[in-house]
Backbone atoms as SQL, in Angstrom:
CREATE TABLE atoms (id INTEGER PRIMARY KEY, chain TEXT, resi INTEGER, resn TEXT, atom TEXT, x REAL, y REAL, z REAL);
INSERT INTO atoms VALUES
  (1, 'A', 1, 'UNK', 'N', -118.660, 90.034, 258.188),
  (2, 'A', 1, 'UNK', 'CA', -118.581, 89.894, 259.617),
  (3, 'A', 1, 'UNK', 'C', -119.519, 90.903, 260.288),
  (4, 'A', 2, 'UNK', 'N', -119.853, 92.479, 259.466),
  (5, 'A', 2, 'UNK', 'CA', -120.442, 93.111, 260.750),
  (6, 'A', 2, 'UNK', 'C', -121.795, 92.802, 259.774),
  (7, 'A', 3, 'UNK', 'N', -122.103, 92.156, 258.931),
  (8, 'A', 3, 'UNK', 'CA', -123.301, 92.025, 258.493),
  (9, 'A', 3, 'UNK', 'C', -123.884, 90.647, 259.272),
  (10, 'A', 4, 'UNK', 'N', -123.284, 89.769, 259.277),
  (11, 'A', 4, 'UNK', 'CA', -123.571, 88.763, 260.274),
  (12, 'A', 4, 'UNK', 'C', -123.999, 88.886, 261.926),
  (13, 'A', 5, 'UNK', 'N', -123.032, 90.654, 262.504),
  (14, 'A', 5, 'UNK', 'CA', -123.112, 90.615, 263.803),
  (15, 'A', 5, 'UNK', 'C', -124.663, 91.589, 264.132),
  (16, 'A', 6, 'UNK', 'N', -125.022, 92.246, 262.810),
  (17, 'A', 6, 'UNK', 'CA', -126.122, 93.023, 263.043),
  (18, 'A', 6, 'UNK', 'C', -127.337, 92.572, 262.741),
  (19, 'A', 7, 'UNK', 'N', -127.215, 91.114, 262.199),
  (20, 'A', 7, 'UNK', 'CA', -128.391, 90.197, 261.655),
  (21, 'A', 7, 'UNK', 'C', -128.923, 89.763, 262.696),
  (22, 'A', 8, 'UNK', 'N', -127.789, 89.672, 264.322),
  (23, 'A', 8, 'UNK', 'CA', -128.253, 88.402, 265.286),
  (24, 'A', 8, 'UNK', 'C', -128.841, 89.670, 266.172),
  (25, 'A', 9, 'UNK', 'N', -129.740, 89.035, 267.199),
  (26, 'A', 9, 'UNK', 'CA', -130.477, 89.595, 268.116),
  (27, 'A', 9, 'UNK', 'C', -132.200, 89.449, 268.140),
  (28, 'A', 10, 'UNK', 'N', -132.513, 90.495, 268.587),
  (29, 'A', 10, 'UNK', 'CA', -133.997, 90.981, 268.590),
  (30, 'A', 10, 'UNK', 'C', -134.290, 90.858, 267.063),
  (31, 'A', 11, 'UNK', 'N', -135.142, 90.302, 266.321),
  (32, 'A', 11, 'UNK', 'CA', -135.960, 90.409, 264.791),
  (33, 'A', 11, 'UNK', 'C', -135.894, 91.580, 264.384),
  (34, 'A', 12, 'UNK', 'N', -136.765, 92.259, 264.734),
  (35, 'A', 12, 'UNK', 'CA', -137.010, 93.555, 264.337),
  (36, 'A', 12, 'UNK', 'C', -136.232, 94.348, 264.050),
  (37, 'A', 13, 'UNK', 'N', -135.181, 94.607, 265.835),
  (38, 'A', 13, 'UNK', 'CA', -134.230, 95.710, 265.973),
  (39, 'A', 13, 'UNK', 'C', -133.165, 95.320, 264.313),
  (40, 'A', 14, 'UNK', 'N', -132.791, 94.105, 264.229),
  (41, 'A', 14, 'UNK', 'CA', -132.083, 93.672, 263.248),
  (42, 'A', 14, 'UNK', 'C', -132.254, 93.956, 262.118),
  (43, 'A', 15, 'UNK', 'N', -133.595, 94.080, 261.706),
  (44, 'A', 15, 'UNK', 'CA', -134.247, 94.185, 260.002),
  (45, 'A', 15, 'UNK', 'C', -133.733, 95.665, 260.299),
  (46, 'A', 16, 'UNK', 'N', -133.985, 96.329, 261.651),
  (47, 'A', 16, 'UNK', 'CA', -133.517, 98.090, 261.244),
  (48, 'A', 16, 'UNK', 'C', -131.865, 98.040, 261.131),
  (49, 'A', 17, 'UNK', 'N', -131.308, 97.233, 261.495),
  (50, 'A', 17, 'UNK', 'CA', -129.470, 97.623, 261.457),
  (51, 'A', 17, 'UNK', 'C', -129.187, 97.312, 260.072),
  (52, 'A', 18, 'UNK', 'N', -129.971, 95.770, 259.572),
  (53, 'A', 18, 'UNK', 'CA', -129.668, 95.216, 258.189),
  (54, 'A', 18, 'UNK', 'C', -130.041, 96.583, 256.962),
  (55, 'A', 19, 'UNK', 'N', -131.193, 97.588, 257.259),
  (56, 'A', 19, 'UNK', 'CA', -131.348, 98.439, 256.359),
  (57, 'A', 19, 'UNK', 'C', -130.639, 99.338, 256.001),
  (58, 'A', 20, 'UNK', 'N', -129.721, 99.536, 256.891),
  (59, 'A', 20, 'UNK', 'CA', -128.291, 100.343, 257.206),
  (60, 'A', 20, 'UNK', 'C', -127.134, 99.874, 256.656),
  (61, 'A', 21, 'UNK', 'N', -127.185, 98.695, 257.145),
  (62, 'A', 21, 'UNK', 'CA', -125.570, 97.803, 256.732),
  (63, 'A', 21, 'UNK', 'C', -125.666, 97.496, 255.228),
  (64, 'A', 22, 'UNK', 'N', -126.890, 97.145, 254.222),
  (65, 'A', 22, 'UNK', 'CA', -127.270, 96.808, 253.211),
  (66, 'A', 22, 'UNK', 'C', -126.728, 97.871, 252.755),
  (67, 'A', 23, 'UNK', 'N', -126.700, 99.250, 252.870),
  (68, 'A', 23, 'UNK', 'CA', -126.252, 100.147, 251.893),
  (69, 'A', 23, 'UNK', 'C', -124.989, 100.752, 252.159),
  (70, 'A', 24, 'UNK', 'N', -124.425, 99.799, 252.934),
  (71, 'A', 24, 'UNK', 'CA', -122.674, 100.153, 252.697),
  (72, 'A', 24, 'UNK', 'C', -121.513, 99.246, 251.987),
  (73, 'A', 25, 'UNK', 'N', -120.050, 99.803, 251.896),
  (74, 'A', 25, 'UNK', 'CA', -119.680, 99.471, 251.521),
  (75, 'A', 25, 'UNK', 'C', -118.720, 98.452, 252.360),
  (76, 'A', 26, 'UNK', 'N', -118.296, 97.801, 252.052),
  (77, 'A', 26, 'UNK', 'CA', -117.384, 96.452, 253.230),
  (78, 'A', 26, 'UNK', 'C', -115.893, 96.364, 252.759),
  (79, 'A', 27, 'UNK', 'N', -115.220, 96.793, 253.365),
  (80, 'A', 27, 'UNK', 'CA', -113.786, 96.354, 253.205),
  (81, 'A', 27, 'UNK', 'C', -113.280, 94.579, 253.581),
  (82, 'A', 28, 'UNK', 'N', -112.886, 94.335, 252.898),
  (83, 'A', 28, 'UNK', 'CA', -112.424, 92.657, 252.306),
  (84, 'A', 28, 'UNK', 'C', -111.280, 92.291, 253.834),
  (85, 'A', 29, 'UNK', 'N', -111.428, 91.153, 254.135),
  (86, 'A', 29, 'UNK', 'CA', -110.306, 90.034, 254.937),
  (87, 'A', 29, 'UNK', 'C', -109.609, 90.005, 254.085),
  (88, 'A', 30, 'UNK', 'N', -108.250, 89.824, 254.588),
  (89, 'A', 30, 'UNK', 'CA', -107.200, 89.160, 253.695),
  (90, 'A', 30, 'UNK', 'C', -106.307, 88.764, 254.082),
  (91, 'A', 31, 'UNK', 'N', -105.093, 88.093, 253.831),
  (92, 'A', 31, 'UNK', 'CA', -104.073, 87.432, 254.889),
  (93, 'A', 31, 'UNK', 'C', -103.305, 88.444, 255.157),
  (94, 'A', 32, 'UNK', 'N', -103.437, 89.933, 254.876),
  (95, 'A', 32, 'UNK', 'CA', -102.787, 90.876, 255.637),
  (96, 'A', 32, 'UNK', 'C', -103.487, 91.188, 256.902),
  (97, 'A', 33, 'UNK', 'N', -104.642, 91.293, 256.918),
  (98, 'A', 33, 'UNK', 'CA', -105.669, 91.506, 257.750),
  (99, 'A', 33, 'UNK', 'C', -105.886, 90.329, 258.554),
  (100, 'A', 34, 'UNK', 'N', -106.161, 89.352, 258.359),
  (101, 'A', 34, 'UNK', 'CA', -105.933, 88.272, 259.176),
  (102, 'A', 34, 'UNK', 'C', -104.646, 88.138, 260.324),
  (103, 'A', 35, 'UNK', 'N', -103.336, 88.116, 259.739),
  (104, 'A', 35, 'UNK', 'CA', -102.041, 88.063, 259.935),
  (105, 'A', 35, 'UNK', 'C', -101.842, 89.467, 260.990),
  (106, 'A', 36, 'UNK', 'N', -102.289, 90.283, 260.991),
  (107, 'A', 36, 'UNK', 'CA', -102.918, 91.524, 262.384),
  (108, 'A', 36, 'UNK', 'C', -103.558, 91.157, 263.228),
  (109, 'A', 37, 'UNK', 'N', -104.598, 90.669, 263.053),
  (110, 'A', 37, 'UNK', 'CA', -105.221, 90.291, 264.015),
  (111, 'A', 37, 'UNK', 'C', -104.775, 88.942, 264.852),
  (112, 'A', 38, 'UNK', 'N', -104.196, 88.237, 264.453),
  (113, 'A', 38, 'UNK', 'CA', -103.278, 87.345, 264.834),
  (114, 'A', 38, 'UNK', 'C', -102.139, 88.494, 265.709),
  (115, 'A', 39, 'UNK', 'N', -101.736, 89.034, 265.280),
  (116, 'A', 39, 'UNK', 'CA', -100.530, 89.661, 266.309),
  (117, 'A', 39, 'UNK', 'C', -101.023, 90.277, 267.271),
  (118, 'A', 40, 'UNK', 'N', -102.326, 91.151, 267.041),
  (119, 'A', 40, 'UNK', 'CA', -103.005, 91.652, 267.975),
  (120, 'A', 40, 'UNK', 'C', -103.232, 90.844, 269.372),
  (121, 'A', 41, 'UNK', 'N', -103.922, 89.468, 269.018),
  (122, 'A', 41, 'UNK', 'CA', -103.803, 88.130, 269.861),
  (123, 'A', 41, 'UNK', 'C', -102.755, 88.005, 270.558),
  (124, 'A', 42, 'UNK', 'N', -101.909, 87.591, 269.965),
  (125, 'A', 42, 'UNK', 'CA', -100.649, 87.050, 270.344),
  (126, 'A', 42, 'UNK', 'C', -99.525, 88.150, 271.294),
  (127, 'A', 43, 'UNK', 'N', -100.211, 88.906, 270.218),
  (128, 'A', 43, 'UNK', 'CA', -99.418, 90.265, 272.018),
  (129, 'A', 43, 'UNK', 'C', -100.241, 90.681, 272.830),
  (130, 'A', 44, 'UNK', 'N', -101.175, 90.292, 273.294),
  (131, 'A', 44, 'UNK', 'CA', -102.595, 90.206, 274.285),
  (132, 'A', 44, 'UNK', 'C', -103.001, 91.525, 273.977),
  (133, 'A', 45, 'UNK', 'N', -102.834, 92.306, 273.006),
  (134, 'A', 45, 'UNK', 'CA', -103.663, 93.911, 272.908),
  (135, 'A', 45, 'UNK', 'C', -105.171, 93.345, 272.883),
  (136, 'A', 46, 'UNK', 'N', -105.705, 92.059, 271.829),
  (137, 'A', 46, 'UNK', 'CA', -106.922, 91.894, 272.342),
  (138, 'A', 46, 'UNK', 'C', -106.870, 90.082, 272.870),
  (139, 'A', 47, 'UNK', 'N', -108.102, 90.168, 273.951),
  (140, 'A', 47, 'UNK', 'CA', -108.206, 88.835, 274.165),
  (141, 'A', 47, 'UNK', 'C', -107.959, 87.212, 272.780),
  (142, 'A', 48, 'UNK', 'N', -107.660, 86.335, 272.700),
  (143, 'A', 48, 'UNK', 'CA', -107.543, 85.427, 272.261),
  (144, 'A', 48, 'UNK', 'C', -109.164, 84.922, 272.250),
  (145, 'A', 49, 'UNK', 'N', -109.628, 84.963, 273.143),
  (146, 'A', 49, 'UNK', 'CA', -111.266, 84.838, 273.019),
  (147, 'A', 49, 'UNK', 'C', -112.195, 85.475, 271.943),
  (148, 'A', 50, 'UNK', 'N', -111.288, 86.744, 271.850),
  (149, 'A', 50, 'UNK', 'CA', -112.371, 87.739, 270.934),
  (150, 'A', 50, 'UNK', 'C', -111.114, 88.088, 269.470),
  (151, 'A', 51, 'UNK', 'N', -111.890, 86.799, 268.453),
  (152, 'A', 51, 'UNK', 'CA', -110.689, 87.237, 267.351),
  (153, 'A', 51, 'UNK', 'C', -111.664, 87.765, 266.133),
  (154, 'A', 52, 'UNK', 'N', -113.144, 88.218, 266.567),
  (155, 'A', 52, 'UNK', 'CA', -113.558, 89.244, 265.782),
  (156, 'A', 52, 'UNK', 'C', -112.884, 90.682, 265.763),
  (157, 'A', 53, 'UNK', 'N', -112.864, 90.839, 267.507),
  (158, 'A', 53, 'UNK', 'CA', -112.364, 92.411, 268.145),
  (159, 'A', 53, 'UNK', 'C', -111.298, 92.341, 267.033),
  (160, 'A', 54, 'UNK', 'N', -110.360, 91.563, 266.960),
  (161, 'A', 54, 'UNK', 'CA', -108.923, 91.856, 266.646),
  (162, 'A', 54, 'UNK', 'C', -109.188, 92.205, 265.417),
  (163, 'A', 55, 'UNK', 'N', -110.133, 91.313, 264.224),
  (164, 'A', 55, 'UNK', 'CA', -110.450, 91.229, 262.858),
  (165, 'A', 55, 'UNK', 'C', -110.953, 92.608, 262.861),
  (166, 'A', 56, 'UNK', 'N', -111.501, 92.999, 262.965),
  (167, 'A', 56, 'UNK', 'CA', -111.831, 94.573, 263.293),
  (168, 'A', 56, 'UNK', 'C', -111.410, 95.619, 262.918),
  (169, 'A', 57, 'UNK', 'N', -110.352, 95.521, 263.916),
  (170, 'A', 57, 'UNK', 'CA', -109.296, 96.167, 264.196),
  (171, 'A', 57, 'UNK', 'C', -108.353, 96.189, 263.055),
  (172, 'A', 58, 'UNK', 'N', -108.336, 94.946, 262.738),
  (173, 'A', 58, 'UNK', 'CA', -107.474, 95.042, 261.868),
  (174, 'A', 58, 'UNK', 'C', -107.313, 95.112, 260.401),
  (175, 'A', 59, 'UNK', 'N', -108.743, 95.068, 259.825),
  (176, 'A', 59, 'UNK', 'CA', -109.456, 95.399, 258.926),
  (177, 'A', 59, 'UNK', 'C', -109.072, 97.132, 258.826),
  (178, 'A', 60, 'UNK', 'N', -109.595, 97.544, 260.256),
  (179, 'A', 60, 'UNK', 'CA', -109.531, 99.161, 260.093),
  (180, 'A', 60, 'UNK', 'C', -107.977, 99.585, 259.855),
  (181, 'A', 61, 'UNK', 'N', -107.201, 99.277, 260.686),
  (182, 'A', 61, 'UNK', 'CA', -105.479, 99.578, 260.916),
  (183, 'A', 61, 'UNK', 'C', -105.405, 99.446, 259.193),
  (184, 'A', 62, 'UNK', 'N', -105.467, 98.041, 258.365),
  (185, 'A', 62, 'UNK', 'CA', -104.827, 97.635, 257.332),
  (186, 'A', 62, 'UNK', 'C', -105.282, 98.988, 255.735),
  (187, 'A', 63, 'UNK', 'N', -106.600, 99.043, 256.113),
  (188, 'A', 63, 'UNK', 'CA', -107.418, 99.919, 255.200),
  (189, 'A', 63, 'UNK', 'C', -107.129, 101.416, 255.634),
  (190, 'A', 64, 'UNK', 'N', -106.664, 101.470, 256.656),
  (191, 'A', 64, 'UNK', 'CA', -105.913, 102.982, 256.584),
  (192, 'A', 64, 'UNK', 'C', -107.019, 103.983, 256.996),
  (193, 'A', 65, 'UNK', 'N', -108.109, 102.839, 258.247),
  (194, 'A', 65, 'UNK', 'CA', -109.410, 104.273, 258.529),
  (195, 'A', 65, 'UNK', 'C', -108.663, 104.804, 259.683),
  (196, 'A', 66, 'UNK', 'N', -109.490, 106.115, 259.373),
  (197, 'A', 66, 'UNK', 'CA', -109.414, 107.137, 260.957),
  (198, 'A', 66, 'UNK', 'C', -109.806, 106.595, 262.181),
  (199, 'A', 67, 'UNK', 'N', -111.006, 105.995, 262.232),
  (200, 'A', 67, 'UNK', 'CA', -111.881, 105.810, 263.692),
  (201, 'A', 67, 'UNK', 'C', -112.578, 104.511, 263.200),
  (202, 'A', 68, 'UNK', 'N', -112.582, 104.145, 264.331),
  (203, 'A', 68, 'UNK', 'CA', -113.349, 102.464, 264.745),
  (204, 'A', 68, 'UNK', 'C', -114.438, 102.899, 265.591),
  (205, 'A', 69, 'UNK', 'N', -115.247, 102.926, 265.300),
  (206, 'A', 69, 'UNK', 'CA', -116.341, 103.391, 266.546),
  (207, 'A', 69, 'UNK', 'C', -116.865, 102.090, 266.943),
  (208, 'A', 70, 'UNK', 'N', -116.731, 102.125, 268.702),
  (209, 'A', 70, 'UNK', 'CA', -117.612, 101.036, 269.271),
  (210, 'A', 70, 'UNK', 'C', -118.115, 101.013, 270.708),
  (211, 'A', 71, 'UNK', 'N', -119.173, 100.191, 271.133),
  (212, 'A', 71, 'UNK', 'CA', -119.685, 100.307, 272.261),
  (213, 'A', 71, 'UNK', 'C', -118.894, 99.296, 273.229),
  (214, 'A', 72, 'UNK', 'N', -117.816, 98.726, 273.118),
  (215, 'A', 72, 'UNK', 'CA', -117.175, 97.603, 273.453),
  (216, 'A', 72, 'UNK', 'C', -116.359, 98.152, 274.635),
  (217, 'A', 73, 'UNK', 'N', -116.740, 98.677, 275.751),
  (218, 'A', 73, 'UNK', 'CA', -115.668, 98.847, 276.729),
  (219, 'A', 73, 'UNK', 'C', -114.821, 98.280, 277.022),
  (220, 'A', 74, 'UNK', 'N', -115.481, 97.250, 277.295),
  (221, 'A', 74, 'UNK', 'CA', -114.101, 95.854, 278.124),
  (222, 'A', 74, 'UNK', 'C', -112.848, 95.775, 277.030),
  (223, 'A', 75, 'UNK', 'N', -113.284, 95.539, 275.563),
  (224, 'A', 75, 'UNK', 'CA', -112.387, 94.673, 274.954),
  (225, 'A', 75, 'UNK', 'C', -111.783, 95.985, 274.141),
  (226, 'A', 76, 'UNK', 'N', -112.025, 96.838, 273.818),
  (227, 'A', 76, 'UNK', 'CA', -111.581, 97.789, 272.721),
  (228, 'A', 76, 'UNK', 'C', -111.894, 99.441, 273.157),
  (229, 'A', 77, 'UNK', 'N', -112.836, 99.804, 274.202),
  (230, 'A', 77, 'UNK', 'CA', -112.849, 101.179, 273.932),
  (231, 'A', 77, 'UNK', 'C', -112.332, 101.475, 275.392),
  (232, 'A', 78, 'UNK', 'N', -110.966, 101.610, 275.982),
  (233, 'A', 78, 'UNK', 'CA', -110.533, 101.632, 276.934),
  (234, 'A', 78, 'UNK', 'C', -109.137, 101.984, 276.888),
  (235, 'A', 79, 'UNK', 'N', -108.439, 102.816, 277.487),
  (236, 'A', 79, 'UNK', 'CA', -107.087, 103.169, 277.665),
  (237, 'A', 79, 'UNK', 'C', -106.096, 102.417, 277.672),
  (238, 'A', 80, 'UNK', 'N', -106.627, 101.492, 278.428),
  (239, 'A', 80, 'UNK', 'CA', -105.117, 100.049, 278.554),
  (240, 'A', 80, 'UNK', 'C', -105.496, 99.340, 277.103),
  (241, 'A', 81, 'UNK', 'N', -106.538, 98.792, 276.496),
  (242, 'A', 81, 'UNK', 'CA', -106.589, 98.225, 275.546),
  (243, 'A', 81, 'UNK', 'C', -106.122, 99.228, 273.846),
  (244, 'A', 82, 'UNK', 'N', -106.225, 100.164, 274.127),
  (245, 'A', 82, 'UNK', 'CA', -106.174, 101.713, 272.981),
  (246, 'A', 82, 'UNK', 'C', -104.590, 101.847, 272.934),
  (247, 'A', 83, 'UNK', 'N', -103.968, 101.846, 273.989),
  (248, 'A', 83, 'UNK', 'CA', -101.902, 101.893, 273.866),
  (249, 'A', 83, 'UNK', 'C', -101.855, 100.382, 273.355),
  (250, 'A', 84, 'UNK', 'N', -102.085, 99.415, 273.826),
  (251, 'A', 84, 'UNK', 'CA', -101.782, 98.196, 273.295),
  (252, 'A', 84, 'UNK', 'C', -101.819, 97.963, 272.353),
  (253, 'A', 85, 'UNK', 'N', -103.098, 98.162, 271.253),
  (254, 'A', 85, 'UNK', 'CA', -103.629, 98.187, 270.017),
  (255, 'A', 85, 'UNK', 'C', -102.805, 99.014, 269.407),
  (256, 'A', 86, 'UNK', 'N', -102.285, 100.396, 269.458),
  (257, 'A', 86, 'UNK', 'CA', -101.967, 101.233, 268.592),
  (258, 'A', 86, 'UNK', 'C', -100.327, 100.457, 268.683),
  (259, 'A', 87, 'UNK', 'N', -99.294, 99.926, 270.053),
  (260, 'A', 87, 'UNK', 'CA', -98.386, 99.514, 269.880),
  (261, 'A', 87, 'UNK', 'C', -98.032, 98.520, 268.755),
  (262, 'A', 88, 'UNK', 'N', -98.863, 97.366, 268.876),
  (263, 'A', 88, 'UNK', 'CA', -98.967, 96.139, 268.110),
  (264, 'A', 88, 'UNK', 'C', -99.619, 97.121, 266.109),
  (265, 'A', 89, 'UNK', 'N', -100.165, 97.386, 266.423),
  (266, 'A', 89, 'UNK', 'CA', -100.363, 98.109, 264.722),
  (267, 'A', 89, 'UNK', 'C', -99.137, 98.915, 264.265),
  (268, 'A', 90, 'UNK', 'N', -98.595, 99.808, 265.241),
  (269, 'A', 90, 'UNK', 'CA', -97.258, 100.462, 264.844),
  (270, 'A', 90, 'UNK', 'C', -96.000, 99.419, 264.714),
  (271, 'A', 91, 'UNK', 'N', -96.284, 98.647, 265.300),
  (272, 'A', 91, 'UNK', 'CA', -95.002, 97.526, 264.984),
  (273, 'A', 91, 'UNK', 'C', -95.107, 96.789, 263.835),
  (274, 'A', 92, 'UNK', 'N', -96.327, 96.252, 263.260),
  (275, 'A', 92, 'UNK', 'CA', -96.810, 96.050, 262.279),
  (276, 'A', 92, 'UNK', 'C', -96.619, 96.912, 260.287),
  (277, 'A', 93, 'UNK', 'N', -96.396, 98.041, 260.955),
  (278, 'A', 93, 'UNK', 'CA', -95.936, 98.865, 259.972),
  (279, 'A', 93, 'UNK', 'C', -97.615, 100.211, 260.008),
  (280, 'A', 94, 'UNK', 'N', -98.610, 100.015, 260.745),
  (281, 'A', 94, 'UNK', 'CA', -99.409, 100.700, 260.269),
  (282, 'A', 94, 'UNK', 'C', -100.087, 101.738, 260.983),
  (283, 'A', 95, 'UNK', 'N', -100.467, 102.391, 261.056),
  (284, 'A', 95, 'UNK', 'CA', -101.055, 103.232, 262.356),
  (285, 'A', 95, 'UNK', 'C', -102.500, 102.749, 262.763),
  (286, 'A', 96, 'UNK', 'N', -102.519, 102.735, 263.963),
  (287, 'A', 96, 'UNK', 'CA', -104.038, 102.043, 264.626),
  (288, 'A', 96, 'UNK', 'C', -105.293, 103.285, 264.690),
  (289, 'A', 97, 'UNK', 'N', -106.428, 102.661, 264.348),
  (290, 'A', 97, 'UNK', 'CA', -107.489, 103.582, 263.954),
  (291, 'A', 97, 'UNK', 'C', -107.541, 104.220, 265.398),
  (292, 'A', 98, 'UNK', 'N', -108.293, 105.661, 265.475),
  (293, 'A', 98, 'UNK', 'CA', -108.803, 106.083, 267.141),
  (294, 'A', 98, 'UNK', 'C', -110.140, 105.148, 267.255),
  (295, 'A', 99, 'UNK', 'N', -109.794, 104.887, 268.277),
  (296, 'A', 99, 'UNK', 'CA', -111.019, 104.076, 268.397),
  (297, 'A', 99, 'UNK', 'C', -111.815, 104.996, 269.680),
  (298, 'A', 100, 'UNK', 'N', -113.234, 105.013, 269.572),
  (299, 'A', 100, 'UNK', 'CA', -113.808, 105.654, 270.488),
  (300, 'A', 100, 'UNK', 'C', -115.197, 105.333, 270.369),
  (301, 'A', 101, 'UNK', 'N', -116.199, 105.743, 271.379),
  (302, 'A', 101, 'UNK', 'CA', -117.423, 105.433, 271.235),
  (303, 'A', 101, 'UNK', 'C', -118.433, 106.403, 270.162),
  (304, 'A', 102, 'UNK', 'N', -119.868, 106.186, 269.760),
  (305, 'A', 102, 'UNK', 'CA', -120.288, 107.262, 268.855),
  (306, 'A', 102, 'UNK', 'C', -120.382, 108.583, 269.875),
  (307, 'A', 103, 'UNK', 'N', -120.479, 108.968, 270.708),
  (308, 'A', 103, 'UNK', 'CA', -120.462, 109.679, 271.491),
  (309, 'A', 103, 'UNK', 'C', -119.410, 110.963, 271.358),
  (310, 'A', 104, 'UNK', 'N', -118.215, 109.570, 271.827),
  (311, 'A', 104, 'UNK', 'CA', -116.791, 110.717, 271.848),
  (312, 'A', 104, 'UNK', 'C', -116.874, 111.132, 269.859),
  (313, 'A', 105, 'UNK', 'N', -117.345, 110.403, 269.292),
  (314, 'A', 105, 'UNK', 'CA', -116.483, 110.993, 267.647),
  (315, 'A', 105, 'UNK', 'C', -117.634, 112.145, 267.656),
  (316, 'A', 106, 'UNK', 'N', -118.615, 111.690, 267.852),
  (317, 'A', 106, 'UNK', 'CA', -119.776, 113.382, 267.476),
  (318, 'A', 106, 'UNK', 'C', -119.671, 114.410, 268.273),
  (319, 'A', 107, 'UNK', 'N', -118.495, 114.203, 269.538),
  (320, 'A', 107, 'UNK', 'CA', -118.250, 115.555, 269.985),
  (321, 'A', 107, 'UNK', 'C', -116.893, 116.347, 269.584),
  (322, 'A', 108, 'UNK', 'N', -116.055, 115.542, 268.893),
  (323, 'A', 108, 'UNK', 'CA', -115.267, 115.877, 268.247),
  (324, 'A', 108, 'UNK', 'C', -115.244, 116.876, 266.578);
């Protein structure tokens, strides 16, 4: 999924994200991860429109990362959307990643 989302755009800018993304490692979908992001939906923490945001998310929550870093104001890097998310993951059984921009984590 984020190899697909860094392929699309500008040519160029892309061949530079793909040289990046090529040398990492990818944590797997699975119907645990799926089955989150579905609840995420369904309790409006993220739009129904955006069931990457949620996949995401819930990739990170399920795999047990620290931080989600993203440039996504509207849908994910925002206060009302950040309590929602962490509610719906704690009900879930799991703790929700901090999510923040690269900004806020490199001043941390």
């Amino acid at each position: 999924m984020v190899a697909d989302e860094c392929s699309a755009g500008n040519a160029d800018a892309a061949q530079e994200r793909m040289k990046i993304v090529n040398s990492l490692s990818f944590l797997a979908i699975s119907p645990i991860t799926d089955q989150l992001a579905a609840d995420l939906i369904a309790k409006h923490a993220v739009p129904a429109t955006e069931p990457r945001d949620a996949l995401h998310i819930a990739i990170s929550a399920v795999n047990g990362l620290e931080y989600l870093v993203s440039w996504n104001f509207k849908r994910i890097v925002n206060p009302k959307t950040r309590v929602a998310i962490e509610r719906v993951c704690e009900e879930a059984g799991y703790s929700a990643p901090m999510i923040c921009t690269p900004d806020e984590l490199l001043e941390s």
